[in-house]
Each structure stands twice: as structure tokens, then as C-alpha cells.
HTML snippet that shows the backbone in 3Dmol.js (N, CA, C, O; Angstrom):
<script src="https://3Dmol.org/build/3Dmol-min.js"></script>
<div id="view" style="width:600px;height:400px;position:relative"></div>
<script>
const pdb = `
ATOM      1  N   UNK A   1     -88.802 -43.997  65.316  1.00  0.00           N
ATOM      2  CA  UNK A   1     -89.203 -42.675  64.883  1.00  0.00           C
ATOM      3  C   UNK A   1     -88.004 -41.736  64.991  1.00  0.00           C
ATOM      4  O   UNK A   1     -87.122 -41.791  65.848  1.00  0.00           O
ATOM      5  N   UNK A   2     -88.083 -41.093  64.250  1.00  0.00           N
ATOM      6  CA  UNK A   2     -86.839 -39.993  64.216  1.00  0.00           C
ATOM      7  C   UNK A   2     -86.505 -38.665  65.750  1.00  0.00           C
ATOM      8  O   UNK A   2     -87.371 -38.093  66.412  1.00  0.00           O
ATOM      9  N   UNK A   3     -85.633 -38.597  65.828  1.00  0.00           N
ATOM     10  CA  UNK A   3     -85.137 -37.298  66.939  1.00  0.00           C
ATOM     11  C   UNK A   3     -85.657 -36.021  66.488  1.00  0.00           C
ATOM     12  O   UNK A   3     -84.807 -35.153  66.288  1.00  0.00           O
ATOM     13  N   UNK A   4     -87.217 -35.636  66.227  1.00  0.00           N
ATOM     14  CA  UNK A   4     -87.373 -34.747  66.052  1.00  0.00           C
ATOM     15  C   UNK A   4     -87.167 -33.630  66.634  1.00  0.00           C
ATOM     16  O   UNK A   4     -85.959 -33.522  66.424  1.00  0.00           O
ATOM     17  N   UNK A   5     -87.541 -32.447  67.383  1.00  0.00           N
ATOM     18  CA  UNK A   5     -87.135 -31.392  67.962  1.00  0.00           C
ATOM     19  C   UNK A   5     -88.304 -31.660  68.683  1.00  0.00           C
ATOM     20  O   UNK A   5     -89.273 -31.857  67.950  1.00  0.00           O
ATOM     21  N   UNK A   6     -88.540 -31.736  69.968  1.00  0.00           N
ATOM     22  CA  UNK A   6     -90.468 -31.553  70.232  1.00  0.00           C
ATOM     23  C   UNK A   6     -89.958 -30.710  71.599  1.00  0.00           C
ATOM     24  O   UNK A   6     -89.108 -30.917  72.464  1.00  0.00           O
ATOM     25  N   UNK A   7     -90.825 -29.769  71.356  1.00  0.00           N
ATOM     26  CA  UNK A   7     -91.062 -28.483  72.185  1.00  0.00           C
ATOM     27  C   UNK A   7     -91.722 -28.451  73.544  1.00  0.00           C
ATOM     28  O   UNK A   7     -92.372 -29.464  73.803  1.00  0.00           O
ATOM     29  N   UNK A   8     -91.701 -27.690  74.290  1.00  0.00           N
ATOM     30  CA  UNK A   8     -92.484 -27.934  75.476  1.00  0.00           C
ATOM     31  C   UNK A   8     -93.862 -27.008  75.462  1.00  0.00           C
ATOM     32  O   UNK A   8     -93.838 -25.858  75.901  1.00  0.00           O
ATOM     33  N   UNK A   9     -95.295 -27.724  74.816  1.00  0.00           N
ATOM     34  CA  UNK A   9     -96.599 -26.986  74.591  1.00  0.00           C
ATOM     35  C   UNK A   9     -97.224 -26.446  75.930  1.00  0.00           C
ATOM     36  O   UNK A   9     -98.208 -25.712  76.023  1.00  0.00           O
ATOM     37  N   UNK A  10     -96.491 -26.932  76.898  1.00  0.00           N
ATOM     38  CA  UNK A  10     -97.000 -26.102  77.778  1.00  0.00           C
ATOM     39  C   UNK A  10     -97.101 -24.963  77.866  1.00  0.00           C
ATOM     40  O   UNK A  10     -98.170 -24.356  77.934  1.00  0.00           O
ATOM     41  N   UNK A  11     -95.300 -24.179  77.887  1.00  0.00           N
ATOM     42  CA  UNK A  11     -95.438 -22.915  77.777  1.00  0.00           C
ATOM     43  C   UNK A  11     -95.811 -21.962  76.526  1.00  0.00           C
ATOM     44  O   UNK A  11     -96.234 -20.806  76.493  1.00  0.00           O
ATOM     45  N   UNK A  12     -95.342 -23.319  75.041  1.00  0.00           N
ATOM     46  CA  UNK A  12     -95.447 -22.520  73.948  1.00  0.00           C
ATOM     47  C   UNK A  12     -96.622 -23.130  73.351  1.00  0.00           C
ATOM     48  O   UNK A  12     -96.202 -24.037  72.634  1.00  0.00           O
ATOM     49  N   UNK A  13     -98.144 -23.066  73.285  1.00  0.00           N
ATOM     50  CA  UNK A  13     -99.053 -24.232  72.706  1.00  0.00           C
ATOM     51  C   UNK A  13     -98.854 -23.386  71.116  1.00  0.00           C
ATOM     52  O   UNK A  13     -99.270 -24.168  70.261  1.00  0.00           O
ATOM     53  N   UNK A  14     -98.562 -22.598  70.720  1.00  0.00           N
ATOM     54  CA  UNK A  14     -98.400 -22.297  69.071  1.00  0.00           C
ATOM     55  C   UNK A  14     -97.190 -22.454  68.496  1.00  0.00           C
ATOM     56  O   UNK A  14     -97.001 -21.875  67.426  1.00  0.00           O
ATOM     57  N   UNK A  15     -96.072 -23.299  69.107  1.00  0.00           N
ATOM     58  CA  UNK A  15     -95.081 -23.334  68.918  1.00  0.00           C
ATOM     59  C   UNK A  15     -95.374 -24.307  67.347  1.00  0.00           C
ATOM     60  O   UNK A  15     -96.155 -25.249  67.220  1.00  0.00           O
ATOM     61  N   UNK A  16     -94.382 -23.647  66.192  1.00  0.00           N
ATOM     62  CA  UNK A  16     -94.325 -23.974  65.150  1.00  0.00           C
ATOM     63  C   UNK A  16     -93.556 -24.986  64.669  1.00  0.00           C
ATOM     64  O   UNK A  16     -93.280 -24.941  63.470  1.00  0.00           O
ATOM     65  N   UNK A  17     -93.048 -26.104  65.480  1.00  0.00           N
ATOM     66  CA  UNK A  17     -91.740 -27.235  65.734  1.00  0.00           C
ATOM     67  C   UNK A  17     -92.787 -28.456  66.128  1.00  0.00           C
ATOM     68  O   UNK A  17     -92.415 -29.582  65.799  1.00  0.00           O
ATOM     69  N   UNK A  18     -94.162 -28.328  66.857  1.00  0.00           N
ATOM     70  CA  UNK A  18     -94.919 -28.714  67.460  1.00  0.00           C
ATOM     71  C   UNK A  18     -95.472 -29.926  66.456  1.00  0.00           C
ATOM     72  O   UNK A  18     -95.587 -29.610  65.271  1.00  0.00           O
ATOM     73  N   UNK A  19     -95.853 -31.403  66.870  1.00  0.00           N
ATOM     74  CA  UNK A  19     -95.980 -32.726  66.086  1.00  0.00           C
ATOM     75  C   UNK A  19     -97.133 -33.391  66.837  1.00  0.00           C
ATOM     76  O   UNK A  19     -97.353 -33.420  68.048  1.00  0.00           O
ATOM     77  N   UNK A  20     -97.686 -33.818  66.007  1.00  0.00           N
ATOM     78  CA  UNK A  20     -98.920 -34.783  66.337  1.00  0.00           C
ATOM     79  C   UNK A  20     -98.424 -36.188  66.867  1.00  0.00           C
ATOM     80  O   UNK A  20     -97.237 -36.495  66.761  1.00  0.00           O
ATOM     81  N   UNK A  21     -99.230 -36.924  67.365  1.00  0.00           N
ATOM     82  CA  UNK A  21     -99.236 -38.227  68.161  1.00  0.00           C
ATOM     83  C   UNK A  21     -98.209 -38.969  66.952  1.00  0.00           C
ATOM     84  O   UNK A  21     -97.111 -39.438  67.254  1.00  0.00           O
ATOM     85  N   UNK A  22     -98.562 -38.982  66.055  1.00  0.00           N
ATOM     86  CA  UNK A  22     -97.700 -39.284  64.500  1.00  0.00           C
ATOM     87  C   UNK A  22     -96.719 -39.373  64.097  1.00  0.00           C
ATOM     88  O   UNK A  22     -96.227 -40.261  63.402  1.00  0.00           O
ATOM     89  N   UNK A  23     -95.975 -37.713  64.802  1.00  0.00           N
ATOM     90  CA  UNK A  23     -95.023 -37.483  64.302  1.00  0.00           C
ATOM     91  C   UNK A  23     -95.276 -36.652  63.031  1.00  0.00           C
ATOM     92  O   UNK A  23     -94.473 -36.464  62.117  1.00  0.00           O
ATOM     93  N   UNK A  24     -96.301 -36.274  63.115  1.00  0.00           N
ATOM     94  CA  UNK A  24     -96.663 -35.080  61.808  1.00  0.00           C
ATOM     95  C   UNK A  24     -96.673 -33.771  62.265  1.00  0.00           C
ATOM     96  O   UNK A  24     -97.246 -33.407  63.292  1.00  0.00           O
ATOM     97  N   UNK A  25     -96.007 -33.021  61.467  1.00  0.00           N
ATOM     98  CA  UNK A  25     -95.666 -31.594  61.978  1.00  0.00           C
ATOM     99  C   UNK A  25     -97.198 -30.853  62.029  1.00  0.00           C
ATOM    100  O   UNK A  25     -97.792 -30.758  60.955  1.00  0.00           O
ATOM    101  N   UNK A  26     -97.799 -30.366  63.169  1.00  0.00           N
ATOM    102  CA  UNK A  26     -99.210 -29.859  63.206  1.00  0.00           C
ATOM    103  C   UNK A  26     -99.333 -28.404  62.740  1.00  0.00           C
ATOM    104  O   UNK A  26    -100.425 -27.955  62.392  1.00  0.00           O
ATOM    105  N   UNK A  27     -98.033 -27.547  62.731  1.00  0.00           N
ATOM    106  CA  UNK A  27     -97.781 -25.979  61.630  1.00  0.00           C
ATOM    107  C   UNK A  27     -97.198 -26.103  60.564  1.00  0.00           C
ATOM    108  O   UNK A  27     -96.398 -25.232  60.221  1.00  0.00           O
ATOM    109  N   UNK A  28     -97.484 -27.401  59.628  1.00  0.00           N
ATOM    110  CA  UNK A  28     -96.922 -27.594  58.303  1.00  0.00           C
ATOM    111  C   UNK A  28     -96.831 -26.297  57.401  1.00  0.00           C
ATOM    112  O   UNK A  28     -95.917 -25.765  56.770  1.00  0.00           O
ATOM    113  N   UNK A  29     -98.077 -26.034  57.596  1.00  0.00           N
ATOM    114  CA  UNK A  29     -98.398 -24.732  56.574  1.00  0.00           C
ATOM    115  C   UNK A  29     -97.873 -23.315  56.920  1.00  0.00           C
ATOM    116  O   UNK A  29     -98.061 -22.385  56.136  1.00  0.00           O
ATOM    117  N   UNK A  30     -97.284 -23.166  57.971  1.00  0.00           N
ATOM    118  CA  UNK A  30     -96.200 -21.967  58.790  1.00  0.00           C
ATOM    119  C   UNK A  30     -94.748 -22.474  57.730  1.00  0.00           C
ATOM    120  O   UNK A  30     -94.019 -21.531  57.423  1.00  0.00           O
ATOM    121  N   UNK A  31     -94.458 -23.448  57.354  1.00  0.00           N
ATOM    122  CA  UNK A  31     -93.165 -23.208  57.202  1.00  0.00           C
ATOM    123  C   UNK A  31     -93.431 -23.762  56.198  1.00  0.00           C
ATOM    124  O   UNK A  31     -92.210 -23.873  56.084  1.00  0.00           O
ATOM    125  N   UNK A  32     -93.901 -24.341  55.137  1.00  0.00           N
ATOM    126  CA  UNK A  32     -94.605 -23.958  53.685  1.00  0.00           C
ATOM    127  C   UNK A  32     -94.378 -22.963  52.786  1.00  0.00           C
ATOM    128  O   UNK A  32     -93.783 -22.799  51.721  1.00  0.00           O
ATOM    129  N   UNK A  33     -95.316 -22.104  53.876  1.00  0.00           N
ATOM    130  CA  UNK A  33     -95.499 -20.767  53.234  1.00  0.00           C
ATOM    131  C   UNK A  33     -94.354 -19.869  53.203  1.00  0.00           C
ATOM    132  O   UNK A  33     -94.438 -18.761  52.672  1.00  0.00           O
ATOM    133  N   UNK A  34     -93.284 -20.300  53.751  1.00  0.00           N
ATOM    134  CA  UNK A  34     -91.752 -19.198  53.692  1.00  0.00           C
ATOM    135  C   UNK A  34     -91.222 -19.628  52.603  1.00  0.00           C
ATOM    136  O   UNK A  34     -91.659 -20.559  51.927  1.00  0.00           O
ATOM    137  N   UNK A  35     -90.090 -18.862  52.339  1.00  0.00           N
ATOM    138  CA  UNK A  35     -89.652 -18.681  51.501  1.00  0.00           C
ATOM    139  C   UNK A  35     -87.833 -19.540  51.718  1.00  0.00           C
ATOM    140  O   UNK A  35     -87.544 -19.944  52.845  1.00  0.00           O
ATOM    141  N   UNK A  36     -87.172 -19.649  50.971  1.00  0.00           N
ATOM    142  CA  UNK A  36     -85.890 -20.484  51.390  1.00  0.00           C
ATOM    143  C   UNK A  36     -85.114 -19.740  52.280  1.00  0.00           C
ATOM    144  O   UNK A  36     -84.332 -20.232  53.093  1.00  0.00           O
ATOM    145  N   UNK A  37     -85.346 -18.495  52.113  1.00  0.00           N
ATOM    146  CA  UNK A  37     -84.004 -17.503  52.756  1.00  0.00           C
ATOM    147  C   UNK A  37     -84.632 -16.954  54.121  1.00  0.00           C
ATOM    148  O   UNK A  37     -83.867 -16.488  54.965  1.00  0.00           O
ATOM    149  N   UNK A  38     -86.020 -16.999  54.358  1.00  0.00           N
ATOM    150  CA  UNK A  38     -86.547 -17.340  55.556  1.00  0.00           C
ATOM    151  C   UNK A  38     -86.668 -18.330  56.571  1.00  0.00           C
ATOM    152  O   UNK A  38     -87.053 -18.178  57.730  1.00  0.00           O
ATOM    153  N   UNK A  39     -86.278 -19.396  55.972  1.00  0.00           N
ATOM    154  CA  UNK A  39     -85.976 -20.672  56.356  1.00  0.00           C
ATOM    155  C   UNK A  39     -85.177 -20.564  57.440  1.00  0.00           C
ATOM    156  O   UNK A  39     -85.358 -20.637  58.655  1.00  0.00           O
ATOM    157  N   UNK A  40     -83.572 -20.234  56.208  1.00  0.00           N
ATOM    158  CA  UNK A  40     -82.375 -20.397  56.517  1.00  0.00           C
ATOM    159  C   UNK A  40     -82.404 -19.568  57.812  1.00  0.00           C
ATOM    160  O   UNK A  40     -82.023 -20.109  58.850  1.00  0.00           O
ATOM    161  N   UNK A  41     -82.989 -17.813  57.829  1.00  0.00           N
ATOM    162  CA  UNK A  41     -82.486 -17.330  58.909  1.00  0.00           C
ATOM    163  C   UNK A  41     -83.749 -17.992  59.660  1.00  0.00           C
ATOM    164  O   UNK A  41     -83.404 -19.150  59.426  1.00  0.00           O
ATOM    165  N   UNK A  42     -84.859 -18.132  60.329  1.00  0.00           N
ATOM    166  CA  UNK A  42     -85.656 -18.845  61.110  1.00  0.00           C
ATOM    167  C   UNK A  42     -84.873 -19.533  61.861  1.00  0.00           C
ATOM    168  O   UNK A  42     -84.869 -19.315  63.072  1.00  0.00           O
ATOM    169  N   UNK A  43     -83.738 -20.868  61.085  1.00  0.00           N
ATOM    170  CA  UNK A  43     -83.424 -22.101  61.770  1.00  0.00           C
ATOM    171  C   UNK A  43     -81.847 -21.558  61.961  1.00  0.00           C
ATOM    172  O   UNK A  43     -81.145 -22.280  62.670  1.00  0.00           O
ATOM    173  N   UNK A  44     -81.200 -20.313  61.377  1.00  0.00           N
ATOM    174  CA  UNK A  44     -79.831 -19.786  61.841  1.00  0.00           C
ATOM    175  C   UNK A  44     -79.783 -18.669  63.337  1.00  0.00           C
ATOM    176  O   UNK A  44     -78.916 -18.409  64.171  1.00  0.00           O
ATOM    177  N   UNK A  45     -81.161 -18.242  63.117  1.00  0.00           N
ATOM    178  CA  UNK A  45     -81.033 -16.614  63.667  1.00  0.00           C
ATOM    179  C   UNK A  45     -81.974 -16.537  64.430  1.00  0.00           C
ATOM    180  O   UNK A  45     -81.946 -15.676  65.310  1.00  0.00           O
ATOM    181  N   UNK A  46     -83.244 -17.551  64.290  1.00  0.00           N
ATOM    182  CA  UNK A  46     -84.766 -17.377  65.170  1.00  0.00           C
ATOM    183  C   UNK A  46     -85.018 -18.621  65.505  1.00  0.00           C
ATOM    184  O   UNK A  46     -84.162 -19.361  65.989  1.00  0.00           O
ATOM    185  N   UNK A  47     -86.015 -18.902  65.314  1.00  0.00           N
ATOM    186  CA  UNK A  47     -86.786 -20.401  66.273  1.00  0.00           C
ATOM    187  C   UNK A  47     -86.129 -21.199  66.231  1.00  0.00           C
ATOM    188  O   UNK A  47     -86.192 -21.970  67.189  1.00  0.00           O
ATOM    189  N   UNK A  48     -84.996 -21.546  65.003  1.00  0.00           N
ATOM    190  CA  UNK A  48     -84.167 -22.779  65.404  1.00  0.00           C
ATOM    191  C   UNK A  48     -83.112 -22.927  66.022  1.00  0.00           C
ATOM    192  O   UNK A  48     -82.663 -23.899  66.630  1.00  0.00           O
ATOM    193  N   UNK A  49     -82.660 -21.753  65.818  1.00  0.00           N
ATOM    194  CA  UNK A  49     -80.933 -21.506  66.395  1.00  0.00           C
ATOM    195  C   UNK A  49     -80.783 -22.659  67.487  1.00  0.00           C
ATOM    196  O   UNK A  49     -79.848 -23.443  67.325  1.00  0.00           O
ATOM    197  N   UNK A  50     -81.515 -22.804  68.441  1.00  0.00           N
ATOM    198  CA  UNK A  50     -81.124 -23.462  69.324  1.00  0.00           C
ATOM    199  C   UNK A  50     -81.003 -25.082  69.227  1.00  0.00           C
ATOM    200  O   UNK A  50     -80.377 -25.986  69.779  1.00  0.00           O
ATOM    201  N   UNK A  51     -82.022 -24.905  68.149  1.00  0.00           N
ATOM    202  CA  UNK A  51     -81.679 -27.014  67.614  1.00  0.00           C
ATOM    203  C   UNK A  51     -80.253 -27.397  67.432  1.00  0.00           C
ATOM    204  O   UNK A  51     -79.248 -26.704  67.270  1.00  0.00           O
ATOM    205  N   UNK A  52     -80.436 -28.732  67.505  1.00  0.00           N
ATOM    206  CA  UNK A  52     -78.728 -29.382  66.863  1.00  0.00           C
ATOM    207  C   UNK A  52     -79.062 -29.383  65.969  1.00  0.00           C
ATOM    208  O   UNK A  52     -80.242 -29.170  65.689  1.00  0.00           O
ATOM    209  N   UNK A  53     -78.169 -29.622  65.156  1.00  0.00           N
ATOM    210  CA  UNK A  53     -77.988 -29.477  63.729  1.00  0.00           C
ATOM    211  C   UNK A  53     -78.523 -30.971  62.994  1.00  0.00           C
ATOM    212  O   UNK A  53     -78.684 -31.230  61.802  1.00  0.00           O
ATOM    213  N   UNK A  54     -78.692 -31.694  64.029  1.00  0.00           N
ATOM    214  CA  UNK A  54     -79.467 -33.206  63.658  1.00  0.00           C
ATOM    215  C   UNK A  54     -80.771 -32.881  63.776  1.00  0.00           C
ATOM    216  O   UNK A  54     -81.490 -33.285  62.862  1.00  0.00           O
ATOM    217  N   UNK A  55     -81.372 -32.155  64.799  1.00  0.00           N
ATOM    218  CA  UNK A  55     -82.625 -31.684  64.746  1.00  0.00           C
ATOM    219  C   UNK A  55     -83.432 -30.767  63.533  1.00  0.00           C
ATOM    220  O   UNK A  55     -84.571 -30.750  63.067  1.00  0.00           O
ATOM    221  N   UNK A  56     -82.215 -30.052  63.319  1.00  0.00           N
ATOM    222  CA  UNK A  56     -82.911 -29.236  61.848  1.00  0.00           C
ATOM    223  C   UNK A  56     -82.745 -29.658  61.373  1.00  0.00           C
ATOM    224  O   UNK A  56     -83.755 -29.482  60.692  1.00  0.00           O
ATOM    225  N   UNK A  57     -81.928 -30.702  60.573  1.00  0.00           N
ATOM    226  CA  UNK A  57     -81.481 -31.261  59.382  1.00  0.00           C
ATOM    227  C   UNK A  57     -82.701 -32.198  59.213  1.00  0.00           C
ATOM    228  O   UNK A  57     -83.082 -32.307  58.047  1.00  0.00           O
ATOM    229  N   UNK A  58     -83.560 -33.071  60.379  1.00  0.00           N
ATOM    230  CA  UNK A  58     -84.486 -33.951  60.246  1.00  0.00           C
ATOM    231  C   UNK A  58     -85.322 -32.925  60.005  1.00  0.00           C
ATOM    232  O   UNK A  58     -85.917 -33.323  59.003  1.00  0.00           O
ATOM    233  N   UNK A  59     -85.811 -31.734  60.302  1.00  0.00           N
ATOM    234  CA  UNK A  59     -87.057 -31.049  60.123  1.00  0.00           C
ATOM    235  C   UNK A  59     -86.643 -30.319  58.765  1.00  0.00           C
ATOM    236  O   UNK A  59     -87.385 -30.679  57.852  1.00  0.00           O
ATOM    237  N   UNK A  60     -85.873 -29.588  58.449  1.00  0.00           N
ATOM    238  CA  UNK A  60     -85.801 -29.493  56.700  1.00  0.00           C
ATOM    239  C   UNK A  60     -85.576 -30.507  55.680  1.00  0.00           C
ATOM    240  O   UNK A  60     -85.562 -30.154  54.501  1.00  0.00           O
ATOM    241  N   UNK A  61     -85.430 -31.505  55.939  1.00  0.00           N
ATOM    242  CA  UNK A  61     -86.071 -33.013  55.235  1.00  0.00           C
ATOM    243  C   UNK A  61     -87.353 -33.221  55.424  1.00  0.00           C
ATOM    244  O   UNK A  61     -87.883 -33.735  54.439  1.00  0.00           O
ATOM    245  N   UNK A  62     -88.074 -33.017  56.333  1.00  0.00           N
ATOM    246  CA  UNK A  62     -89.386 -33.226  56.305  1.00  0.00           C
ATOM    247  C   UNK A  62     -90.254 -31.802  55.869  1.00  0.00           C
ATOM    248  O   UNK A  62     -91.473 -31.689  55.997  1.00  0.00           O
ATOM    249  N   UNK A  63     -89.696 -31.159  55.539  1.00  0.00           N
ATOM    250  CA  UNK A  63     -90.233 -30.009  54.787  1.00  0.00           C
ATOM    251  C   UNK A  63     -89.982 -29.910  54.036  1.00  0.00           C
ATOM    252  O   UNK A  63     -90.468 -28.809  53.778  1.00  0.00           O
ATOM    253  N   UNK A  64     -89.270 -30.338  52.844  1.00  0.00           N
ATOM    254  CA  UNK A  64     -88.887 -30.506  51.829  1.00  0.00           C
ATOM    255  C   UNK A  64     -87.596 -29.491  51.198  1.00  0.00           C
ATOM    256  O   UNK A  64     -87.338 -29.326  50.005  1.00  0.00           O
ATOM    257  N   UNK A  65     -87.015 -28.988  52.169  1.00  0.00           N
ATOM    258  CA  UNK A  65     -85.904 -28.370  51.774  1.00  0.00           C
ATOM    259  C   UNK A  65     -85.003 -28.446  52.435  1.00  0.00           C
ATOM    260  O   UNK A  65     -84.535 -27.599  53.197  1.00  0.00           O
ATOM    261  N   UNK A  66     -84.387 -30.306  52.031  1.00  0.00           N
ATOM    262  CA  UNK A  66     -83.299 -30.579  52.300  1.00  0.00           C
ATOM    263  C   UNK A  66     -81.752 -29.769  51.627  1.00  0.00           C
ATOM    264  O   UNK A  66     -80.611 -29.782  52.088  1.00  0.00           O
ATOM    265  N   UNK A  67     -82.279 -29.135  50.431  1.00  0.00           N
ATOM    266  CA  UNK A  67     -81.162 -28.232  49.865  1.00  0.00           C
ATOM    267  C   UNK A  67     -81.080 -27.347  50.595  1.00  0.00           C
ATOM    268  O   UNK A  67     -81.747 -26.439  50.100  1.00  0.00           O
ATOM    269  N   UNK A  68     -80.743 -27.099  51.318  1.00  0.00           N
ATOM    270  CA  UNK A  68     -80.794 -25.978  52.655  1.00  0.00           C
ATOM    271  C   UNK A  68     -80.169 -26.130  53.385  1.00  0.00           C
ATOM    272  O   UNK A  68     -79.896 -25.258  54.209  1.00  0.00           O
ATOM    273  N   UNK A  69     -79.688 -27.280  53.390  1.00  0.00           N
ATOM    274  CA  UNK A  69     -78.298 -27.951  55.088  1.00  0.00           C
ATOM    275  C   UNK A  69     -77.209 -27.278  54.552  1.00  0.00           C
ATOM    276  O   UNK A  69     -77.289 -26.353  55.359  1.00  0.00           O
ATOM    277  N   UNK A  70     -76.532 -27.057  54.062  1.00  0.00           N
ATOM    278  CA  UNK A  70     -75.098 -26.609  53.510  1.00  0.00           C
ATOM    279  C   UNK A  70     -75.479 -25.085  54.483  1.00  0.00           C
ATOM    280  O   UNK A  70     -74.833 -24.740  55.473  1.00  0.00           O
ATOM    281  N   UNK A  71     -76.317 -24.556  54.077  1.00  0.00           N
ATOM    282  CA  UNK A  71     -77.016 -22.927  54.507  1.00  0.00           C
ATOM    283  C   UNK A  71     -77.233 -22.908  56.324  1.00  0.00           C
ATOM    284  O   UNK A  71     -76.999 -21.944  57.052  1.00  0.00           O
ATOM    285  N   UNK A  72     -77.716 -24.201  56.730  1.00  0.00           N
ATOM    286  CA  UNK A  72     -78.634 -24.032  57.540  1.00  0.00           C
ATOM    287  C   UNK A  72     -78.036 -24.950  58.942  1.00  0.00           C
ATOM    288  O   UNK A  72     -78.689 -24.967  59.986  1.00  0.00           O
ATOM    289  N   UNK A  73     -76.826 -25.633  58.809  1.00  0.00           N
ATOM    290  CA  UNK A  73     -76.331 -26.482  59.607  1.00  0.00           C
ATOM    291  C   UNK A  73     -74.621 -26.199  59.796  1.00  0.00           C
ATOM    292  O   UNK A  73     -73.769 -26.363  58.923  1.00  0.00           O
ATOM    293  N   UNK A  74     -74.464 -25.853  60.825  1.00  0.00           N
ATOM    294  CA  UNK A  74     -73.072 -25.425  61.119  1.00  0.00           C
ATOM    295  C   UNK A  74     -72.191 -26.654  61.412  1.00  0.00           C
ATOM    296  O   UNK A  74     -72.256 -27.545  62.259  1.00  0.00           O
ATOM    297  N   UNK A  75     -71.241 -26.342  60.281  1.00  0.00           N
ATOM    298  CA  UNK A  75     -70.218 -27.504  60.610  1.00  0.00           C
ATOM    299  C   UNK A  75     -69.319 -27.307  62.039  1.00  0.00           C
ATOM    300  O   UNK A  75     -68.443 -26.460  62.213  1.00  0.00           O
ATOM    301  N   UNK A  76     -69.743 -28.239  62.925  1.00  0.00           N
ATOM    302  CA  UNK A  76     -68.803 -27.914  64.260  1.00  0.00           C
ATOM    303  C   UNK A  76     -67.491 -28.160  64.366  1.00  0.00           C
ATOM    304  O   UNK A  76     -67.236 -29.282  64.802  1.00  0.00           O
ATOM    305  N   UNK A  77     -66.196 -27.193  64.003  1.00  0.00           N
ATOM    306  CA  UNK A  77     -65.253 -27.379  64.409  1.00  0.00           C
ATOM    307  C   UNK A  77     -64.376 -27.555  65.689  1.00  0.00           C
ATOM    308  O   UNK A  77     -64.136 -26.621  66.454  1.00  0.00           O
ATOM    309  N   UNK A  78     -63.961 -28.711  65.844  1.00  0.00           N
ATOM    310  CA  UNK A  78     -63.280 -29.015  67.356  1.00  0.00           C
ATOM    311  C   UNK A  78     -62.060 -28.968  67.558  1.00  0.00           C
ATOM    312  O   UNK A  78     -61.295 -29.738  66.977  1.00  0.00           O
ATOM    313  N   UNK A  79     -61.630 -28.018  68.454  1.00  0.00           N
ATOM    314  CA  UNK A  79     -59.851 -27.331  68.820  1.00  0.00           C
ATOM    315  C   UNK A  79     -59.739 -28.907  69.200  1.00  0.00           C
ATOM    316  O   UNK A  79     -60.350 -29.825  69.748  1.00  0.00           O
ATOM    317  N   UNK A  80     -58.284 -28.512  68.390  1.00  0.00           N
ATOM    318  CA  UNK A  80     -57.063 -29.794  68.613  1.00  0.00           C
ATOM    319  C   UNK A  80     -56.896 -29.956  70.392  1.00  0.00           C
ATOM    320  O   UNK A  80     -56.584 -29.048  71.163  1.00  0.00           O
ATOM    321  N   UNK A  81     -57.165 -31.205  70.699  1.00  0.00           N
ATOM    322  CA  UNK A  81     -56.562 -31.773  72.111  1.00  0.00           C
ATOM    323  C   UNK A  81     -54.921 -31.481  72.574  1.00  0.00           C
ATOM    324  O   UNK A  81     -54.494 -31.920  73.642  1.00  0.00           O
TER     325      UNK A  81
END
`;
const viewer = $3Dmol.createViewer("view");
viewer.addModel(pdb, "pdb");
viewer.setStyle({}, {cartoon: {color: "spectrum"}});
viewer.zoomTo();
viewer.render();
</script>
């Protein structure tokens, strides 16, 4: 199964990252209903910021807006040794 992002429902039980026994996203329809440029800042600026960039990249593939990584996934540059 994939490295999804899975949240801790304890403290957050409406958390919108949140997956069924499955592996099915259980607030599909929360991030549906946005729009692309809501997306982008959501997973740049709000609820995702804190994912790796492997973590969002698997959850905007499974939402269907994989055209969105270029936007939505920071290329990590690493200072020369």
C-alpha cells in the first residue's frame, strides 16, 4: 500500500488527509469540491505544508490532480558538501 499521509484522529477526528481501513480517503468530497488553485495553496500554505512532497504527490494522484506537482511539490535543493 502506498505512504500515504495518515493523521493522528485522535486529536484531529475531521481531519481531511484521514483514510479508511482501505486506504480510501474518507473526506474525498472536501477536496473534490476545491478548486486547483485551492489545492495548490491548501498543500503549499495550509493542511499540507507539512507533508513530504512524496506524501502530497501520492494524495494529488489520488485525487486526480496529478497536474499540480510542478505547483505543489518543492524541488529540494541541497548546498554543495
Amino acid at each position: 500500500m502506498a505512504n500515504f499521509y495518515s493523521p493522528d484522529l485522535g486529536m484531529h477526528p475531521d481531519d481531511p488527509f484521514a483514510r479508511d481501513a482501505d486506504g480510501k480517503l474518507v473526506r474525498r468530497s472536501y477536496w473534490l469540491d476545491m478548486g486547483d488553485r485551492s489545492i495548490v495553496l491548501a498543500m503549499t500554505q495550509g493542511l499540507g505544508a507539512a507533508l513530504t512532497n512524496e506524501q502530497k504527490l501520492l494524495h494529488i494522484e489520488d485525487i486526480g490532480r496529478s497536474h499540480l506537482a510542478d505547483q505543489i511539490c518543492i524541488v529540494e535543493i541541497l548546498p554543495p558538501e
